[in-house]
C-alpha positions in Angstrom: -36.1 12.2 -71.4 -34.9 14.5 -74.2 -38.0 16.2 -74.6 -38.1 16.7 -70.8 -34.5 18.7 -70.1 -34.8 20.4 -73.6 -36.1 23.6 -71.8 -33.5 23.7 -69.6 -30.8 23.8 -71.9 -30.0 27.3 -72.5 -29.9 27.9 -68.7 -27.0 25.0 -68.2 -24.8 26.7 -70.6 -25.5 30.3 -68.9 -24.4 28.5 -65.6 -21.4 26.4 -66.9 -20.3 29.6 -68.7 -20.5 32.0 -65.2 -18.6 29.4 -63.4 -15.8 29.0 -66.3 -15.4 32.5 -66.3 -15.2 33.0 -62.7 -12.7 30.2 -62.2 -10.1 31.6 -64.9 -10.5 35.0 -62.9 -9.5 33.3 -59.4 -6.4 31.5 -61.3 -5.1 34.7 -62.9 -5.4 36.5 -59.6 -5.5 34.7 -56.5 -4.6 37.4 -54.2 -7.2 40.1 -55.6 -9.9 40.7 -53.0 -11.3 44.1 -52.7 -11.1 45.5 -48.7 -14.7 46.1 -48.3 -14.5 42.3 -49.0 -11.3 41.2 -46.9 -13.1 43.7 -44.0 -16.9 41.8 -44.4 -14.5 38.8 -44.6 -12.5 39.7 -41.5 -15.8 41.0 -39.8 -17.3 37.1 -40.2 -14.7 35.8 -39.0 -14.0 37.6 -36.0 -18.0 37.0 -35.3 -17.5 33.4 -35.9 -14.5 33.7 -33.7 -16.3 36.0 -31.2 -19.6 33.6 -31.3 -18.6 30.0 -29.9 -16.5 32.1 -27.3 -19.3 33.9 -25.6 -21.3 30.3 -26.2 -18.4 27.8 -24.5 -16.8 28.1 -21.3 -12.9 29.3 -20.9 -11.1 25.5 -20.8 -9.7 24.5 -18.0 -5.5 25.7 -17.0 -2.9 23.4 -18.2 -0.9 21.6 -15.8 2.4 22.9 -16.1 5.5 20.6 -16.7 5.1 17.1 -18.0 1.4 16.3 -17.5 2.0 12.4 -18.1 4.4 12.3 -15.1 2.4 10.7 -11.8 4.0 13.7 -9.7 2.1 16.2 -11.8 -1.3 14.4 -11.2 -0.6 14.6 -7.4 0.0 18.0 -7.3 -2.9 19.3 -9.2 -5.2 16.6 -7.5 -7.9 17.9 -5.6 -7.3 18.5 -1.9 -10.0 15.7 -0.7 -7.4 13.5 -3.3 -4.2 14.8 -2.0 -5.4 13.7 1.6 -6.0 10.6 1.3 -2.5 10.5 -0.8 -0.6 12.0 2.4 -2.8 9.1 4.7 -1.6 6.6 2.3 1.8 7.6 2.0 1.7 7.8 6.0 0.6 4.0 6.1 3.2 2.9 3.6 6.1 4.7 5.7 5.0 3.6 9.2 4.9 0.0 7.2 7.8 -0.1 6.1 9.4 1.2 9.2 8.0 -2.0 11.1 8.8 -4.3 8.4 12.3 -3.6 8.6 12.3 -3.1 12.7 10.8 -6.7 13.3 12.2 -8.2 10.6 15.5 -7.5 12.1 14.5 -8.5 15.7 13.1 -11.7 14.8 16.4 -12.7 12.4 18.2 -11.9 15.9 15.9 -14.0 17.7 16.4 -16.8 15.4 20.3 -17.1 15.1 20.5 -16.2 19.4 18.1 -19.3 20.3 19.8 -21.5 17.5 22.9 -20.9 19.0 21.7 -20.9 23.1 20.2 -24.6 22.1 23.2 -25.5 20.8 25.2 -24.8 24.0 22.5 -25.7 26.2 22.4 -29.0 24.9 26.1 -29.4 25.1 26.0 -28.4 28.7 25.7 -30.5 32.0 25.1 -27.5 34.5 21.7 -26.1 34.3 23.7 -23.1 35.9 26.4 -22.5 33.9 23.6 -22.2 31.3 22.0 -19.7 33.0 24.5 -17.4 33.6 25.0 -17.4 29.6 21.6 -16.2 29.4 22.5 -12.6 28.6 24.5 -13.4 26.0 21.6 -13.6 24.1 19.5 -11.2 24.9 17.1 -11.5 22.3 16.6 -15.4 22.3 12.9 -16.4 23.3 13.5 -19.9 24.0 17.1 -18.4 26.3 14.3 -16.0 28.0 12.1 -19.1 28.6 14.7 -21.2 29.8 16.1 -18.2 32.5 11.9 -17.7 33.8 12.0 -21.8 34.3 15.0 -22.1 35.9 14.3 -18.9 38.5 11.0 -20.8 39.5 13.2 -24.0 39.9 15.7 -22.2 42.1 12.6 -20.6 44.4 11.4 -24.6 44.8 14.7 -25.7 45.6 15.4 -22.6 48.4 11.7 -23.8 49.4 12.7 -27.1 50.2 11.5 -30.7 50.0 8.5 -30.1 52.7 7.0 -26.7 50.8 4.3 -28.7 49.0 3.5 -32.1 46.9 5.6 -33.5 44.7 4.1 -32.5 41.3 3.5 -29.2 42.1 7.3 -28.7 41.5 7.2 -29.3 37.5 3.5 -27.5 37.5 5.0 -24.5 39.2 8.1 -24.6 36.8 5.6 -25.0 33.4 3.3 -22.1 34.5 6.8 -20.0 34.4 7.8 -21.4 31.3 4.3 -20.5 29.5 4.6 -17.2 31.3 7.8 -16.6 29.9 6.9 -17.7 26.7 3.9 -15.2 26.3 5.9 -12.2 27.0 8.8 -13.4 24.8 6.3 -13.9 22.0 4.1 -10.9 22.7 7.2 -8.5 22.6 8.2 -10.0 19.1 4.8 -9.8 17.7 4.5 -6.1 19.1 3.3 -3.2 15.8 3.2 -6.6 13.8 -1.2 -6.6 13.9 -0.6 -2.7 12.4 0.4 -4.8 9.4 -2.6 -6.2 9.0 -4.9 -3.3 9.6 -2.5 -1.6 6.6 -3.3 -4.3 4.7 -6.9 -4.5 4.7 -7.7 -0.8 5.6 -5.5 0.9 2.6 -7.6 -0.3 -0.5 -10.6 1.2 0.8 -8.7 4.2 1.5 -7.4 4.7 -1.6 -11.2 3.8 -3.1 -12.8 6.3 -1.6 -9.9 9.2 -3.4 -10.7 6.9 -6.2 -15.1 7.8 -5.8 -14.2 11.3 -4.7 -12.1 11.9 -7.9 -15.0 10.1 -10.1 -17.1 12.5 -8.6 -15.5 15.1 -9.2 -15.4 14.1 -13.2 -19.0 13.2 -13.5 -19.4 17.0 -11.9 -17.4 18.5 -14.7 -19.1 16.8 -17.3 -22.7 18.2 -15.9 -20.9 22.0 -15.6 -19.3 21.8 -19.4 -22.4 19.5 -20.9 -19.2 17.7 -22.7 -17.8 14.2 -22.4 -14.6 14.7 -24.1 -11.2 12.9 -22.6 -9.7 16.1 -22.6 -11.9 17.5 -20.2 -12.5 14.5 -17.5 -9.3 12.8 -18.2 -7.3 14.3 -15.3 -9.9 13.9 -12.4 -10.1 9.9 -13.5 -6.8 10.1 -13.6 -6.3 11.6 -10.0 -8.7 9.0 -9.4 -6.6 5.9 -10.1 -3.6 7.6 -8.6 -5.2 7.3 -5.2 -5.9 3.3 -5.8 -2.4 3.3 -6.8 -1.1 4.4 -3.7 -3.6 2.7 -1.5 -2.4 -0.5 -3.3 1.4 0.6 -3.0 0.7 1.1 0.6 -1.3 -2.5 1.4 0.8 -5.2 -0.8 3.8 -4.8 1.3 1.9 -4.9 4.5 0.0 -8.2 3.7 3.1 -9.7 2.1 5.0 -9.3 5.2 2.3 -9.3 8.2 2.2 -12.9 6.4 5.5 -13.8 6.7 6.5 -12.9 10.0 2.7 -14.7 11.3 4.6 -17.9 9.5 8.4 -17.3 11.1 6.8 -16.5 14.6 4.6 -19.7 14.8 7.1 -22.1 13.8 8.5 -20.1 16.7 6.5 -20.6 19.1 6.1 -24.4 18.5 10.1 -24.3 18.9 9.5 -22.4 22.2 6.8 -25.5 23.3 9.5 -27.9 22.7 12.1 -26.7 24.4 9.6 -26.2 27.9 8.6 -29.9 27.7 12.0 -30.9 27.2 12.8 -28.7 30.2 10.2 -29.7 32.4 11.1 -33.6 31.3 14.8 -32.5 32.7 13.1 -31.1 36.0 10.8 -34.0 36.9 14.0 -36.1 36.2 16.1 -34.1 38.2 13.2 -34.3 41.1 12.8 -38.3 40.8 16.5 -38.1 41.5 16.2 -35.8 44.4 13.3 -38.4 45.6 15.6 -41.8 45.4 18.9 -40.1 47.1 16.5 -38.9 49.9 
């Protein structure tokens, strides 16, 4: 091995000596450069600088403000995005504007027929229950009661001769029923808009979410570059739409469910009272009957 690098020898020590020699000249004067060297120098640079320039495409504007702030994402979504945001947002107000509207109504409706079955119950005179019918305006089962006893007061005026016997209570239960349905219908009014929120909104909100996908996967063909940096804020547009779509449909569903629960138990409450007050009628006819 010796015998190999022997020739090389003298040119290893002409090397390390040239490189000795130029290091103790860059210590002693760091700053020395002559200016046909600092203007090559400068030259390079600026055509380095000047090269990847002309080569790459101007980044995109920085969003102004604090870009990590969902407020900023909104406004600098795309306009397709910011639609379906507005749409959303739309939803979630009209929403909320029924939640608290029938929410309201059927607490009333609640507490007025509690308290009309309390005093109808306590009560002898089907009459003098009726005329405290408007004191609770917003009572189903007092709304039922006042249809079934108008029907009752037409068979009485009819007489005893206007027909058979049973078609007395039928006449009196088809009122009820009647009543009934239009009590219930009027409580359940914007209530199926709750629904349609709920299951329309998601898919809504998806479709900002595709859009905005889109609109990434487009940038990264324009650029030819996959960095976060670049394709970050569309994705990030993107999930703002699901966001609101989401905002917009929990609510709905929450509460489209709850008042479906509160008006059923409702309406069975409403059934009990009309069979109770048709078994009050048919007694009150069997009584008519035996005094005739």
């Amino acid at each position: 091995m010796t015998s190999l690098f022997s020739p090389l020898r003298p040119t290893l020590r002409r090397l390390s000596l040239i490189v000795l020699l130029t290091a103790g000249l860059l210590a002693a004067l760091p700053g020395l450069t002559t200016p046909a060297l600092a203007q090559s120098e400068a030259t390079a640079d600026d055509d380095d600088s000047a090269a990847p320039a002309a080569a790459e495409p101007a980044p995109p504007a920085p969003i102004q403000g604090d870009d990590s702030s969902a407020w900023a994402l909104v406004v600098h979504a795309d306009p397709v995005v910011k639609a379906v945001i507005l749409i959303l947002l739309a939803f979630s107000l009209v929403s909320w504007a029924i939640i608290l509207e029938r929410w309201l109504l059927i607490r009333r409706a609640w507490t007025q027929s509690e308290a009309f079955l309390a005093f109808f119950w306590k009560t002898d005179s089907l009459e003098l229950a009726h005329k405290q019918v408007d004191n609770y305006p917003d009572s189903p089962i007092a709304q039922v009661f006042a249809g079934g006893y108008r029907e009752l007061r037409k068979l009485h005026a009819a007489g005893p001769g206007a027909g058979p016997r049973a078609s007395g209570s039928d006449n009196v239960g088809r009122a009820l029923r009647r009543s009934a349905s239009e009590s219930l219908t009027r409580l359940e009014r914007w209530i199926p808009f709750l629904a349609s929120c709920g299951s329309a909104a998601p898919f809504i909100g998806l479709f900002g979410t595709v859009w905005g996908i889109l609109l990434a996967f487009q940038k990264i063909g324009t650029t030819g570059t996959t960095s976060i940096a670049e394709v970050g804020p569309f994705i990030a547009e993107a999930l703002i739409a699901t966001a609101v779509g989401l905002f917009a449909a929990i609510p709905a569903v929450l509460f489209f469910n709850y008042f479906a629960t509160r008006l059923k138990v409702l309406a069975a409450e409403i059934n009990h009272f009309s069979f109770d007050f048709l078994n009050l009628v048919e007694r009150h006819q069997r009584g008519r009957n035996r005094g005739a």
